[in-house]
mmCIF file of the N, C-alpha and C atoms, coordinates in Angstrom:
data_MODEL
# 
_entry.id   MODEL 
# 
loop_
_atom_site.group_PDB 
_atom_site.id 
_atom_site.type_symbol 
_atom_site.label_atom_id 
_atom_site.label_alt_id 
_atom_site.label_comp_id 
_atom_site.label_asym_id 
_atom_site.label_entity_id 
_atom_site.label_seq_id 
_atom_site.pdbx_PDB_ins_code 
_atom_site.Cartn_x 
_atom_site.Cartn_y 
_atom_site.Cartn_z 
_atom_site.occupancy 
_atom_site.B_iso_or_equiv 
_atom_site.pdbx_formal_charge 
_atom_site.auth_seq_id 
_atom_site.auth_comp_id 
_atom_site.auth_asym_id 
_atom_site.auth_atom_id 
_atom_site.pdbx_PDB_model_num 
ATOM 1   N N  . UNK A 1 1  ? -5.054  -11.650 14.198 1.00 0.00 ? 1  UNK A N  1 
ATOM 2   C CA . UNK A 1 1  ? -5.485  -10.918 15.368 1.00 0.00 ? 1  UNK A CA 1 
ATOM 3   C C  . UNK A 1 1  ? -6.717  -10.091 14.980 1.00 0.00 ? 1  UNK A C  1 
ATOM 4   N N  . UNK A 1 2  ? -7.393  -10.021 15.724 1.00 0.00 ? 2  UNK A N  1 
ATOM 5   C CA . UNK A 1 2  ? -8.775  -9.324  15.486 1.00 0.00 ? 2  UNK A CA 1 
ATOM 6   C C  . UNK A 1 2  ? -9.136  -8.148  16.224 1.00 0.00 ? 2  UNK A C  1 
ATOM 7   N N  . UNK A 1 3  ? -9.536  -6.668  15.905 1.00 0.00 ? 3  UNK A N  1 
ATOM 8   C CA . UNK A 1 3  ? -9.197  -5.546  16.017 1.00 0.00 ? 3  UNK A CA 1 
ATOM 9   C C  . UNK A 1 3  ? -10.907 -5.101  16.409 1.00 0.00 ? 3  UNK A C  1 
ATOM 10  N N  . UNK A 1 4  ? -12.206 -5.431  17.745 1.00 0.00 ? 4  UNK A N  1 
ATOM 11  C CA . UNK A 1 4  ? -13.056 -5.040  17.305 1.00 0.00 ? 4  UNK A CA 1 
ATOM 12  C C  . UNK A 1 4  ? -13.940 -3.525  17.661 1.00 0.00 ? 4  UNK A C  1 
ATOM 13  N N  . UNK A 1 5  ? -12.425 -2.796  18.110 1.00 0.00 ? 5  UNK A N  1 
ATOM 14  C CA . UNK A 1 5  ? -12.635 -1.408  18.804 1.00 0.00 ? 5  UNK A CA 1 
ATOM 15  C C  . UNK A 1 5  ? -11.663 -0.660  17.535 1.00 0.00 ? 5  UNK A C  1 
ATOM 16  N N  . UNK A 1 6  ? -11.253 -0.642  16.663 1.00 0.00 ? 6  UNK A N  1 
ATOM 17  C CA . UNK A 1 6  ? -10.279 0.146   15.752 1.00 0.00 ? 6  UNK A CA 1 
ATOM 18  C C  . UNK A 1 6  ? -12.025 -0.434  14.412 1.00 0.00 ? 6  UNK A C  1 
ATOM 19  N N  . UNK A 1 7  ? -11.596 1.211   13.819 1.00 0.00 ? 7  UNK A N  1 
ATOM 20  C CA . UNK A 1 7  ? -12.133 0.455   12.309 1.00 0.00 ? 7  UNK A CA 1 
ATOM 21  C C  . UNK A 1 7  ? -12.095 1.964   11.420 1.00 0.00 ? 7  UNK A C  1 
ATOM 22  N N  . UNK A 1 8  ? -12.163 1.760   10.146 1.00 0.00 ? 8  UNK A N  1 
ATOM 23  C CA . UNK A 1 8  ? -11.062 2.552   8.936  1.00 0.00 ? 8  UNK A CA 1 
ATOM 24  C C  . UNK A 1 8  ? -12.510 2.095   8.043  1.00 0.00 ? 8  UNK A C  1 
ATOM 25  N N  . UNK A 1 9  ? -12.769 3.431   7.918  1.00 0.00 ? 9  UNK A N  1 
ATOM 26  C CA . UNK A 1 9  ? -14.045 4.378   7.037  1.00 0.00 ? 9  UNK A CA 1 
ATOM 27  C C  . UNK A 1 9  ? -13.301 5.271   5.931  1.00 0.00 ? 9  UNK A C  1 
ATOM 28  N N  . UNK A 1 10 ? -13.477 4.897   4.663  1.00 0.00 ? 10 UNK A N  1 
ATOM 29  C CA . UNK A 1 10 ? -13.465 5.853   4.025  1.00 0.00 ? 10 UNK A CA 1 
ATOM 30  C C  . UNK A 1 10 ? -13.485 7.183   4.032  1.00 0.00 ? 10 UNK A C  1 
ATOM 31  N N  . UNK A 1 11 ? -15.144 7.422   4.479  1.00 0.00 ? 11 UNK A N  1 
ATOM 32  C CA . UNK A 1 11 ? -15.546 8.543   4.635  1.00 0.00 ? 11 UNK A CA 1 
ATOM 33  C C  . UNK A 1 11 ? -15.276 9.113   5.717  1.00 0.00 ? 11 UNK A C  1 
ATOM 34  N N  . UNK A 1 12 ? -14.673 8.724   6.659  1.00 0.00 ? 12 UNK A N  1 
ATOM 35  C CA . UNK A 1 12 ? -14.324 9.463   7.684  1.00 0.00 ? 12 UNK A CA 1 
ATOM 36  C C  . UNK A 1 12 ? -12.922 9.636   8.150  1.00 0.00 ? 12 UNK A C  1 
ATOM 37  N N  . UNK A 1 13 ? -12.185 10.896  8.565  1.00 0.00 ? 13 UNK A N  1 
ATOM 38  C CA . UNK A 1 13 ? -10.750 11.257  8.919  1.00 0.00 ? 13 UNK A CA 1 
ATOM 39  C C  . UNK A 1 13 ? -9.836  10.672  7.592  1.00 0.00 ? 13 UNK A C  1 
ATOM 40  N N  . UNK A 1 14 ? -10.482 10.847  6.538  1.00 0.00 ? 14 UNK A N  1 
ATOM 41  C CA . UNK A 1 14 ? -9.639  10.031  5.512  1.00 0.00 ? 14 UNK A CA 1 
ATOM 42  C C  . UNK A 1 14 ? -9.060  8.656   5.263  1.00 0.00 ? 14 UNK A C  1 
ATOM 43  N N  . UNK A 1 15 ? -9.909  7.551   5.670  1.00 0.00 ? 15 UNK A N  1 
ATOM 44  C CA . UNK A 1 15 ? -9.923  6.586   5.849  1.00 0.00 ? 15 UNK A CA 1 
ATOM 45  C C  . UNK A 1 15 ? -8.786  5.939   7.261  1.00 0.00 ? 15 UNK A C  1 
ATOM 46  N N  . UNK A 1 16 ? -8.002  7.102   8.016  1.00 0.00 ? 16 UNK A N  1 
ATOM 47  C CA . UNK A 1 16 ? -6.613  6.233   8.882  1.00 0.00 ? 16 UNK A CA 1 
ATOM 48  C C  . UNK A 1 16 ? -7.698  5.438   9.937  1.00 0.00 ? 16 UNK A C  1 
ATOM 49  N N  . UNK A 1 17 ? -6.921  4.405   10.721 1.00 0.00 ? 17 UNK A N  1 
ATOM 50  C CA . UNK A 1 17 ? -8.078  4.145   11.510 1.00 0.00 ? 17 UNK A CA 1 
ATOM 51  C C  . UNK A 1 17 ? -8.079  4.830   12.947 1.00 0.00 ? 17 UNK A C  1 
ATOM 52  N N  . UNK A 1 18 ? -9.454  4.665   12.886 1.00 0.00 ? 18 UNK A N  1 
ATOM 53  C CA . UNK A 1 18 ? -9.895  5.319   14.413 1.00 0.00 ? 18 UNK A CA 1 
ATOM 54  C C  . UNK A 1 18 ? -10.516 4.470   15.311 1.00 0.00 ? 18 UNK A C  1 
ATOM 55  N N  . UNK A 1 19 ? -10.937 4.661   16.564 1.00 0.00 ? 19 UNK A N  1 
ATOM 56  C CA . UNK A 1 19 ? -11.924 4.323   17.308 1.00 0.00 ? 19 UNK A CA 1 
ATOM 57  C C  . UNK A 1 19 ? -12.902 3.934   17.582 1.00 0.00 ? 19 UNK A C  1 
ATOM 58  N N  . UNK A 1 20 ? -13.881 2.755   17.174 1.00 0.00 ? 20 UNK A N  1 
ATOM 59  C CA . UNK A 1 20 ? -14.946 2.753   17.192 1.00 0.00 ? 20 UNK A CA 1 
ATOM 60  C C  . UNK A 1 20 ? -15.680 3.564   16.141 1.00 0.00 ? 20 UNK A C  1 
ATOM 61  N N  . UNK A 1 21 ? -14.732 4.187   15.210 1.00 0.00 ? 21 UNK A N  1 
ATOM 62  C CA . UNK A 1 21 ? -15.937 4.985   14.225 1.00 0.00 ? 21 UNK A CA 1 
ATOM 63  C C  . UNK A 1 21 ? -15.715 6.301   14.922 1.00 0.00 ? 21 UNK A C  1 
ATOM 64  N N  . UNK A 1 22 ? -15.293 6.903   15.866 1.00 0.00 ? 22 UNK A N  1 
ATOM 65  C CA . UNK A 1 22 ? -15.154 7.941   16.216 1.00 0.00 ? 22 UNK A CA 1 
ATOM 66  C C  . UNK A 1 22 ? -14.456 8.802   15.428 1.00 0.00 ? 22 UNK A C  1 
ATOM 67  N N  . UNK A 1 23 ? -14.220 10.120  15.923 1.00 0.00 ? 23 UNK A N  1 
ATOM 68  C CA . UNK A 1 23 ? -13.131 10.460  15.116 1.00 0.00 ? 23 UNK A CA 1 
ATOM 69  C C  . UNK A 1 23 ? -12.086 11.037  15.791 1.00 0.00 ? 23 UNK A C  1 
ATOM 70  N N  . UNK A 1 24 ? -11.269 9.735   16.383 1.00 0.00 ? 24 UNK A N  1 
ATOM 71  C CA . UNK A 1 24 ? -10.308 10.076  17.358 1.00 0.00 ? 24 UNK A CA 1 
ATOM 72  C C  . UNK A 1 24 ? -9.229  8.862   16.370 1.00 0.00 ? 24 UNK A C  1 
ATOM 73  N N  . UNK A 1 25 ? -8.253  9.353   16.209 1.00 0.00 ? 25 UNK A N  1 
ATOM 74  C CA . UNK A 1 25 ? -7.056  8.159   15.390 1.00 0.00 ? 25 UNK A CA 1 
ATOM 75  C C  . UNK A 1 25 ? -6.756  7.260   16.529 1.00 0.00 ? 25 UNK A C  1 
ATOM 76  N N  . UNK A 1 26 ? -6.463  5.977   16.169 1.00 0.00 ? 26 UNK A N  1 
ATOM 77  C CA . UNK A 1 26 ? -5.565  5.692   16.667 1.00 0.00 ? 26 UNK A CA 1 
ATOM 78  C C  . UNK A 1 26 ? -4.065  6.251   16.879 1.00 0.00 ? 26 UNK A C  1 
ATOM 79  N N  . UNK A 1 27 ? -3.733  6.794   16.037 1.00 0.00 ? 27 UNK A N  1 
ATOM 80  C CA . UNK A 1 27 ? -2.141  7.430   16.217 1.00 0.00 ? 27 UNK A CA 1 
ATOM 81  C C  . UNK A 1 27 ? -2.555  8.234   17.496 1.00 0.00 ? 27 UNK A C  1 
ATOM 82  N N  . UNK A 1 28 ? -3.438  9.277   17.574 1.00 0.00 ? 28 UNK A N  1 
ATOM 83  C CA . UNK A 1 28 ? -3.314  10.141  18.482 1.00 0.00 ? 28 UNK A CA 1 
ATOM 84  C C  . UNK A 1 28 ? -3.536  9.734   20.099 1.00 0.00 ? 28 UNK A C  1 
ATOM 85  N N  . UNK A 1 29 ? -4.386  8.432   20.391 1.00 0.00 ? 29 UNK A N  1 
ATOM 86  C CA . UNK A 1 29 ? -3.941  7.741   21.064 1.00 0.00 ? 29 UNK A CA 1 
ATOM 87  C C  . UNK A 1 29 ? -2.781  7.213   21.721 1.00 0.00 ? 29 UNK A C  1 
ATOM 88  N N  . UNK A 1 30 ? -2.190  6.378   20.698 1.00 0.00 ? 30 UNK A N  1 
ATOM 89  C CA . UNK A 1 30 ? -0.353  5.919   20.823 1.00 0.00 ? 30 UNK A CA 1 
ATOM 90  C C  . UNK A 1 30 ? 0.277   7.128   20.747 1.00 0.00 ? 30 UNK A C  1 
ATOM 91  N N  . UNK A 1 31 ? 0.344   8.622   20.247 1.00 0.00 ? 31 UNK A N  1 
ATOM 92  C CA . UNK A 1 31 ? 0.854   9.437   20.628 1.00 0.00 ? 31 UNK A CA 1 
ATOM 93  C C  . UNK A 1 31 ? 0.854   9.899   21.853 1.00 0.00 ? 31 UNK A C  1 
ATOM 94  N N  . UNK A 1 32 ? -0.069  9.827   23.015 1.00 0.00 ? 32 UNK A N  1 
ATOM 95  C CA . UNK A 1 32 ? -1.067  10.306  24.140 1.00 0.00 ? 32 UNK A CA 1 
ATOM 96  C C  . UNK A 1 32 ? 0.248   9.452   24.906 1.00 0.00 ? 32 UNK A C  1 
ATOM 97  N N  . UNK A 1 33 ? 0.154   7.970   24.984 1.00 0.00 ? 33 UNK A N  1 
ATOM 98  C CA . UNK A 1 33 ? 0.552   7.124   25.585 1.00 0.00 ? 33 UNK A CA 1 
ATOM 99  C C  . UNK A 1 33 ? 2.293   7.301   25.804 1.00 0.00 ? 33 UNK A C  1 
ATOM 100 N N  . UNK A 1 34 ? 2.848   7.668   24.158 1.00 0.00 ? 34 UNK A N  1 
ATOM 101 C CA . UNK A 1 34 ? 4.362   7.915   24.343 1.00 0.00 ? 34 UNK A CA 1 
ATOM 102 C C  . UNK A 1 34 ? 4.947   9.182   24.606 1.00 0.00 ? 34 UNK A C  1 
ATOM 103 N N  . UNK A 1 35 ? 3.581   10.152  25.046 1.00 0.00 ? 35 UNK A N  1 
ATOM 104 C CA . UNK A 1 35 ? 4.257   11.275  25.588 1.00 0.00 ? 35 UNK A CA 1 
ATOM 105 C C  . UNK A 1 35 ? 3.882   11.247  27.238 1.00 0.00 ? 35 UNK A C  1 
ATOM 106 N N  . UNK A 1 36 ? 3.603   10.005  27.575 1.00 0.00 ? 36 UNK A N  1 
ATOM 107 C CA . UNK A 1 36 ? 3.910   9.602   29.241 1.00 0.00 ? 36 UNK A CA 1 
ATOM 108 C C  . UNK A 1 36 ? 2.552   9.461   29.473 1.00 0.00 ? 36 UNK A C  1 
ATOM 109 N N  . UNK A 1 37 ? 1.364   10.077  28.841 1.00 0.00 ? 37 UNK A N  1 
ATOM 110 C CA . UNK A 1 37 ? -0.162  9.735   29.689 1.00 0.00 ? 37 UNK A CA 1 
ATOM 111 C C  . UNK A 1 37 ? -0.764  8.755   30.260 1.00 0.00 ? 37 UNK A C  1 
ATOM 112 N N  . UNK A 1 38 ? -1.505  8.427   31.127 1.00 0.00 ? 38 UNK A N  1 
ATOM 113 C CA . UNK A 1 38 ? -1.631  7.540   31.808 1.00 0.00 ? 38 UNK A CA 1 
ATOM 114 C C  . UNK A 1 38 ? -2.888  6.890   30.732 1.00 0.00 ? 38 UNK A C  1 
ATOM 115 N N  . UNK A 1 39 ? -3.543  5.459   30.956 1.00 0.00 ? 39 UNK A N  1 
ATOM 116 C CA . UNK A 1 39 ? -4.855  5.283   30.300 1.00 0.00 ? 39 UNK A CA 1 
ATOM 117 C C  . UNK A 1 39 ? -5.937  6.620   30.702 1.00 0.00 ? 39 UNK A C  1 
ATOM 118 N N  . UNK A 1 40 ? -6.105  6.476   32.656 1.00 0.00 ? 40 UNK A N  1 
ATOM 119 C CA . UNK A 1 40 ? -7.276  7.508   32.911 1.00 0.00 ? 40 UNK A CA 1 
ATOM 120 C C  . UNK A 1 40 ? -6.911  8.978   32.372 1.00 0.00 ? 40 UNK A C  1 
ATOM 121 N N  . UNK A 1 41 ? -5.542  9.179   32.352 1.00 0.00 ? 41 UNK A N  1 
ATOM 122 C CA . UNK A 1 41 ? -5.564  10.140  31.665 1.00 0.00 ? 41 UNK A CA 1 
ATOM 123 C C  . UNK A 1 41 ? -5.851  10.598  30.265 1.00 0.00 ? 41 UNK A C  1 
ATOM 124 N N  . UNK A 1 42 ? -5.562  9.694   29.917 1.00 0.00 ? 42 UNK A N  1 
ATOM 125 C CA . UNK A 1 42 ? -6.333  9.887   28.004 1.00 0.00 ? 42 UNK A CA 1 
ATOM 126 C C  . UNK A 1 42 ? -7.743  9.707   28.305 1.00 0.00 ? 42 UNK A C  1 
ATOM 127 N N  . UNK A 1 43 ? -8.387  8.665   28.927 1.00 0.00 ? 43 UNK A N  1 
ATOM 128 C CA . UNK A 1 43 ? -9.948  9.037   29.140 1.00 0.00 ? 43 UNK A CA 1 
ATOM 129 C C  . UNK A 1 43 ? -10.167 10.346  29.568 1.00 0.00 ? 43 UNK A C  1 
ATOM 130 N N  . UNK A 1 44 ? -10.021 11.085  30.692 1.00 0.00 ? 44 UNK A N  1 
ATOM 131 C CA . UNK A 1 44 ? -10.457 12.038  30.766 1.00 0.00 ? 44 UNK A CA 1 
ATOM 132 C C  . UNK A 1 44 ? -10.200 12.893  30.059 1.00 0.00 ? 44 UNK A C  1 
ATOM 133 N N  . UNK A 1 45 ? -9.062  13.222  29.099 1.00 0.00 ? 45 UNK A N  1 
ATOM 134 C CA . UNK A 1 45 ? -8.812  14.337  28.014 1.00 0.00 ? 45 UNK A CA 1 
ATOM 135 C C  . UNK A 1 45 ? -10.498 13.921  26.867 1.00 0.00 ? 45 UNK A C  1 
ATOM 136 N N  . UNK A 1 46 ? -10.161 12.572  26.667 1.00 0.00 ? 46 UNK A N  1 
ATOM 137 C CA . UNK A 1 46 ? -10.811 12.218  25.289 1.00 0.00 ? 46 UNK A CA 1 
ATOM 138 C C  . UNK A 1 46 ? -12.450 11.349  26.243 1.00 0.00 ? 46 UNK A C  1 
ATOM 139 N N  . UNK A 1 47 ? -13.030 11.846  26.659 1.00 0.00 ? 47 UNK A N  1 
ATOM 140 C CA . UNK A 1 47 ? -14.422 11.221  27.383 1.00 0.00 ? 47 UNK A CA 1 
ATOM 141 C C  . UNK A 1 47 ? -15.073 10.005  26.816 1.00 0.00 ? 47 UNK A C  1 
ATOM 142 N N  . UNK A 1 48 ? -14.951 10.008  25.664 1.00 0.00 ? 48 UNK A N  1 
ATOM 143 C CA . UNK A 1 48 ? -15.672 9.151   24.297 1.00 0.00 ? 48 UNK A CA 1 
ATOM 144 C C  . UNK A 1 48 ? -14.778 7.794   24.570 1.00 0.00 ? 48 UNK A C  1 
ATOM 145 N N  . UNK A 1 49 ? -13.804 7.873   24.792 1.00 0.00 ? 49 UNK A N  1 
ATOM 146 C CA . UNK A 1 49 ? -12.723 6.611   25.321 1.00 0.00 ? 49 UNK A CA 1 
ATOM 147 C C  . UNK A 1 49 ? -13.201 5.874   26.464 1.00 0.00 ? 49 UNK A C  1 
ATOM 148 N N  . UNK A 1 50 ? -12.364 4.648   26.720 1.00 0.00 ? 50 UNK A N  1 
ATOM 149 C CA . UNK A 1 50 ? -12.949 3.802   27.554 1.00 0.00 ? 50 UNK A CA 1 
ATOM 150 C C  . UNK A 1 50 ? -11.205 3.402   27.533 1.00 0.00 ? 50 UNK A C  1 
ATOM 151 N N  . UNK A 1 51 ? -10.960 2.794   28.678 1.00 0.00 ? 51 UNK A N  1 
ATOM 152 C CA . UNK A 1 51 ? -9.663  2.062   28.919 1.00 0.00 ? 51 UNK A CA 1 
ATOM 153 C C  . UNK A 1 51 ? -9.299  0.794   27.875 1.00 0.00 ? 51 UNK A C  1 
ATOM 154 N N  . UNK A 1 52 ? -10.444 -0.293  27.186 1.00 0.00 ? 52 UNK A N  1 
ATOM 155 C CA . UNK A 1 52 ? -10.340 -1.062  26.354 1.00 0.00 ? 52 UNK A CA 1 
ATOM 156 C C  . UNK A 1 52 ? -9.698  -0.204  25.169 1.00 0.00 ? 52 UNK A C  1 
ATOM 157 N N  . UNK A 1 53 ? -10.400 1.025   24.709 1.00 0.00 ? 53 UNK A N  1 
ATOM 158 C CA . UNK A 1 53 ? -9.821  1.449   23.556 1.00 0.00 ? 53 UNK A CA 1 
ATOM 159 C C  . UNK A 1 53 ? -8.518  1.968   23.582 1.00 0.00 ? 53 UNK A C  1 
ATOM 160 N N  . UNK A 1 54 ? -7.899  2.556   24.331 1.00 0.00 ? 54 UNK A N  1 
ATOM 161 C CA . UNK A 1 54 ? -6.515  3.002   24.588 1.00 0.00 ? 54 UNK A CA 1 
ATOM 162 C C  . UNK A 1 54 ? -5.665  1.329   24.468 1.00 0.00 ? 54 UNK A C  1 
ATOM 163 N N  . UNK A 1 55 ? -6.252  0.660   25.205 1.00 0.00 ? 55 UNK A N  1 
ATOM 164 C CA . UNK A 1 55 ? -5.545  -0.963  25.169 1.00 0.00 ? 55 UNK A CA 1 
ATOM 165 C C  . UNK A 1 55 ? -5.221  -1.771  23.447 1.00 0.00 ? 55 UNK A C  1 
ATOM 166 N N  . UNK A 1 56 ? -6.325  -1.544  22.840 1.00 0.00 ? 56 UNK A N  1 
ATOM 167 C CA . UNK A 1 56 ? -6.591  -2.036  21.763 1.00 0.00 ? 56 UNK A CA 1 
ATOM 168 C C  . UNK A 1 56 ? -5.924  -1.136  21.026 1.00 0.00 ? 56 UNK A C  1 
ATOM 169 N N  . UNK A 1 57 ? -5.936  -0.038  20.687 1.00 0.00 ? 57 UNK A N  1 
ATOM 170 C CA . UNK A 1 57 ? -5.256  1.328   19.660 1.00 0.00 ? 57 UNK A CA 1 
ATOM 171 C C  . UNK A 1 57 ? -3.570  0.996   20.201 1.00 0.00 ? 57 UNK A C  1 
ATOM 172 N N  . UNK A 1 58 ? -2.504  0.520   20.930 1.00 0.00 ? 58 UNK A N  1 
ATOM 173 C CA . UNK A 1 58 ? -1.840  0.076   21.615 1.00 0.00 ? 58 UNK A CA 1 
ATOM 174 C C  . UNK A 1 58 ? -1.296  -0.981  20.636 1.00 0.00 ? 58 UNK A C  1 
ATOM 175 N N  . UNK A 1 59 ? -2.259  -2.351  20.805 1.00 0.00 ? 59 UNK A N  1 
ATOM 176 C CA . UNK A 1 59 ? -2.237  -4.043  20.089 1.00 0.00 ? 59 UNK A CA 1 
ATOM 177 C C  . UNK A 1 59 ? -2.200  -3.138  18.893 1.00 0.00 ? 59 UNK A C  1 
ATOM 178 N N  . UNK A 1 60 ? -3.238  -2.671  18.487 1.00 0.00 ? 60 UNK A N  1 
ATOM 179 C CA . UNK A 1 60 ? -2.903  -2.073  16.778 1.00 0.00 ? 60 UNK A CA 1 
ATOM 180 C C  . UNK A 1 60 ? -1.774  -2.001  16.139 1.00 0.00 ? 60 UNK A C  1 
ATOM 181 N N  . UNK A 1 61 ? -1.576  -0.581  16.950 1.00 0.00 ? 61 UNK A N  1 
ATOM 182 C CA . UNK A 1 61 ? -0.266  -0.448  16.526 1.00 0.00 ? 61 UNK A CA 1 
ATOM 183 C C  . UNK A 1 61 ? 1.174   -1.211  16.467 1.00 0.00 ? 61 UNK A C  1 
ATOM 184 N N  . UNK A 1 62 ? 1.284   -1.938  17.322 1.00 0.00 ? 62 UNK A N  1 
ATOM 185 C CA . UNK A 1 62 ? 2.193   -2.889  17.774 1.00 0.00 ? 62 UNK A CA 1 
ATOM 186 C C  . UNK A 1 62 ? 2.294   -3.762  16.350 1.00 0.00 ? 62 UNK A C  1 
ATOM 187 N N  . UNK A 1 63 ? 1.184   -4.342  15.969 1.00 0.00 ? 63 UNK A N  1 
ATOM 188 C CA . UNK A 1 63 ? 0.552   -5.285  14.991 1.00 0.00 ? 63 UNK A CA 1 
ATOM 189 C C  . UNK A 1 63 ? 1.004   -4.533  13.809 1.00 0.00 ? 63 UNK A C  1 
ATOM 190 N N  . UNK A 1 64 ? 0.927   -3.108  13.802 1.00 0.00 ? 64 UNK A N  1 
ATOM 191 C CA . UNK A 1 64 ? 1.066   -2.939  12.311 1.00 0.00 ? 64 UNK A CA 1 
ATOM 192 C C  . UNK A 1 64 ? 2.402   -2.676  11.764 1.00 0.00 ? 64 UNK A C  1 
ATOM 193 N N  . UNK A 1 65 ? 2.965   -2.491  13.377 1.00 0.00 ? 65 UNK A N  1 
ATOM 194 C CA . UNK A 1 65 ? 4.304   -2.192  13.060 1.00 0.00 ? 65 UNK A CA 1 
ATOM 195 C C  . UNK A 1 65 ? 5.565   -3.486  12.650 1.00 0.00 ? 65 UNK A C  1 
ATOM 196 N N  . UNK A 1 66 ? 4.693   -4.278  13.006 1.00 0.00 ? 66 UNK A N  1 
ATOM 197 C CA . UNK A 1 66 ? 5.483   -5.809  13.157 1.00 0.00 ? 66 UNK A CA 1 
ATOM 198 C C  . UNK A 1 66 ? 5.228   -6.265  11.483 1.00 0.00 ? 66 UNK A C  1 
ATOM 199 N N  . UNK A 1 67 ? 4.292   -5.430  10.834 1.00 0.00 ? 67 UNK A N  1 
ATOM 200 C CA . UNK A 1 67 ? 3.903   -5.884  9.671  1.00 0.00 ? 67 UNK A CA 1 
ATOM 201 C C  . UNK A 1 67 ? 4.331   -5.181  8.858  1.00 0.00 ? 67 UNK A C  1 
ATOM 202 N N  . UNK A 1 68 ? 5.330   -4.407  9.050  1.00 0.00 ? 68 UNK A N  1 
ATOM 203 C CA . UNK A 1 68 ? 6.137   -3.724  7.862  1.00 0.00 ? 68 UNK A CA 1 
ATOM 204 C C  . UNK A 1 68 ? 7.050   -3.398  8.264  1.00 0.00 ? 68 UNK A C  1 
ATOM 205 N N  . UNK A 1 69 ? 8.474   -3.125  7.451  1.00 0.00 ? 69 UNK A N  1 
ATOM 206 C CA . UNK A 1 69 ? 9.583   -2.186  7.940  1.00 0.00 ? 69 UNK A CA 1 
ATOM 207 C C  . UNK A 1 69 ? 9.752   -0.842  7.831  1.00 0.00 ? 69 UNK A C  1 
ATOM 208 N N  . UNK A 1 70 ? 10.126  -0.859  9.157  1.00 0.00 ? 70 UNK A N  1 
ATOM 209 C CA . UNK A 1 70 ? 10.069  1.010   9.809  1.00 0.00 ? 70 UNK A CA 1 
ATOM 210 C C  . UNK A 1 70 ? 11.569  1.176   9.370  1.00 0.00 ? 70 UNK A C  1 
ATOM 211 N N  . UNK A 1 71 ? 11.960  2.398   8.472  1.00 0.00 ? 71 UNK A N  1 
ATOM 212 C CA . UNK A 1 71 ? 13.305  3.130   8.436  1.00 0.00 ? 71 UNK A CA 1 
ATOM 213 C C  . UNK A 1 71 ? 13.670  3.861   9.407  1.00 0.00 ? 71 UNK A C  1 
ATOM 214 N N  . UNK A 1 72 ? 14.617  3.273   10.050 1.00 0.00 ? 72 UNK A N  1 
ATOM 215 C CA . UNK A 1 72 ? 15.289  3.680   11.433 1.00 0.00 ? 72 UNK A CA 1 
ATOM 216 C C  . UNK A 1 72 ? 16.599  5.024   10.761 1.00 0.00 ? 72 UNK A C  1 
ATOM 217 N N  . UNK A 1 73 ? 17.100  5.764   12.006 1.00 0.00 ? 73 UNK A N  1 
ATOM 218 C CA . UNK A 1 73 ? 18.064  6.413   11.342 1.00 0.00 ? 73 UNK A CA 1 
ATOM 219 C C  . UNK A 1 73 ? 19.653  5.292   11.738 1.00 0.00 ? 73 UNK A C  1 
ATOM 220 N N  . UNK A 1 74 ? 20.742  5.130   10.831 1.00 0.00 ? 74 UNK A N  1 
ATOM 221 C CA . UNK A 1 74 ? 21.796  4.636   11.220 1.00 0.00 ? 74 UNK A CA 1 
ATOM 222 C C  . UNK A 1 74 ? 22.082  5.112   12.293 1.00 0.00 ? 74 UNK A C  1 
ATOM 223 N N  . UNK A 1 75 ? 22.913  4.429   13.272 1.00 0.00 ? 75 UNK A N  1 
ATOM 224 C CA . UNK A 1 75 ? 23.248  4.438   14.622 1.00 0.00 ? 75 UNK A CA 1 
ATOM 225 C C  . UNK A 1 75 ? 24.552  5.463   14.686 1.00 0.00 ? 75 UNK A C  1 
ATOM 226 N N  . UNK A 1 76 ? 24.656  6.222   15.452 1.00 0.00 ? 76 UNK A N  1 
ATOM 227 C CA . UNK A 1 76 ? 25.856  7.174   15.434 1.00 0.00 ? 76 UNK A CA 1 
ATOM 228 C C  . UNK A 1 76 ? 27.228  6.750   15.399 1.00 0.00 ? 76 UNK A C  1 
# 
């Protein structure tokens, strides 16, 4: 899968990836999203955004999560 709105700079935010080179994470994005925000609503908080990038930071994550195992807590 090919990622061409995410990209991971060294020199910047400590290499996690971000946006276009911005310096907006992806996490804080997918955070935006699972605390109920709408896309236009993360654009208008974050202006520098575009609806593709909220979409794509989204696929990312999805992707990266499928690519490793997450430690869940045992079930009650």
């Amino acid at each position: 899968m090919r990622f061409d709105r995410i990209t991971v700079d060294p020199q910047k935010m400590g290499g996690v990836p971000t946006i276009r080179g911005l310096r907006i994470p992806v996490a804080t994005v997918v955070s935006m999203v699972a605390d109920g925000m709408t896309t236009q609503q993360i654009c208008s908080e974050l202006p520098d955004l575009e609806a593709q990038d909220v979409a794509e930071a989204l696929r990312f994550a999805a992707e990266t999560v499928r690519e490793r195992q997450v430690p869940l807590a045992a079930p009650a």
